[in-house]
N, C-alpha and C positions, 0 to 999 in steps of 0.2 A: 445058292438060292435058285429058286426056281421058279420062273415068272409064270402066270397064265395069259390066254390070249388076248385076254386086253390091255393087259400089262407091255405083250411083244410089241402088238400096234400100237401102243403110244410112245414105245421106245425108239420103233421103225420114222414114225410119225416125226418126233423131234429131229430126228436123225439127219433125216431128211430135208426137215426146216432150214437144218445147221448149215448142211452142204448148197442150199438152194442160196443160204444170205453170204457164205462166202464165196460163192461162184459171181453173185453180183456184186461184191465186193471188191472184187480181180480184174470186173470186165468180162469174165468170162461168161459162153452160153452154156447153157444147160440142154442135154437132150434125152427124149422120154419119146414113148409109144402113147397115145390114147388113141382112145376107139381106133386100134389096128391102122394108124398115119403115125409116119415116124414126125416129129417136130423139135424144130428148136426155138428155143426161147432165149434172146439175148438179156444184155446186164438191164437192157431199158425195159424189159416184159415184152416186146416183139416177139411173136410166135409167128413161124414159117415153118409150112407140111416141107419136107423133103423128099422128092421121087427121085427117081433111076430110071433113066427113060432103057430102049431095048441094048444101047450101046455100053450104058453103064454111066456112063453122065448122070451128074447131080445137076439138079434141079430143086431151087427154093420158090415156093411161093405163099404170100401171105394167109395164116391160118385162123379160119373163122370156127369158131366151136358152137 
C-alpha cells in the first residue's frame, strides 16, 4: 500500500499522540525542539527550555510559548 502525504502525517500524527499518552502514562517526560529551544515536558504538562551554559551544564527553566 502506498500512502500519500496526508495519509503519512496523520499516521505520524497518531503516532505521535500514542507515544506522548504513554510517556505520561509512565511518569515519564517527553522531549522536543520548538522554535529552535530544546524542551521538556513532564507527566503533568510542565514544559521547561533546557540550555547548556559554556561549561556544558544543564540548565531548566520554565517555558512560556
Amino acid at each position: 500500500m502506498v500512502a500519500n502525504r496526508e495519509q503519512l502525517q496523520e499516521i505520524l500524527k497518531k503516532a505521535n499522540q500514542h507515544a506522548c499518552k504513554q510517556a505520561k502514562e509512565s511518569g515519564a517526560s517527553i522531549y522536543y525542539i520548538k522554535d529552535n529551544k530544546r524542551v521538556r515536558e513532564d507527566a503533568n504538562g510542565n514544559k521547561f527550555e533546557i540550555i547548556y551554559d559554556a561549561t556544558g551544564k544543564r540548565h531548566e527553566f520554565e517555558y512560556h510559548e
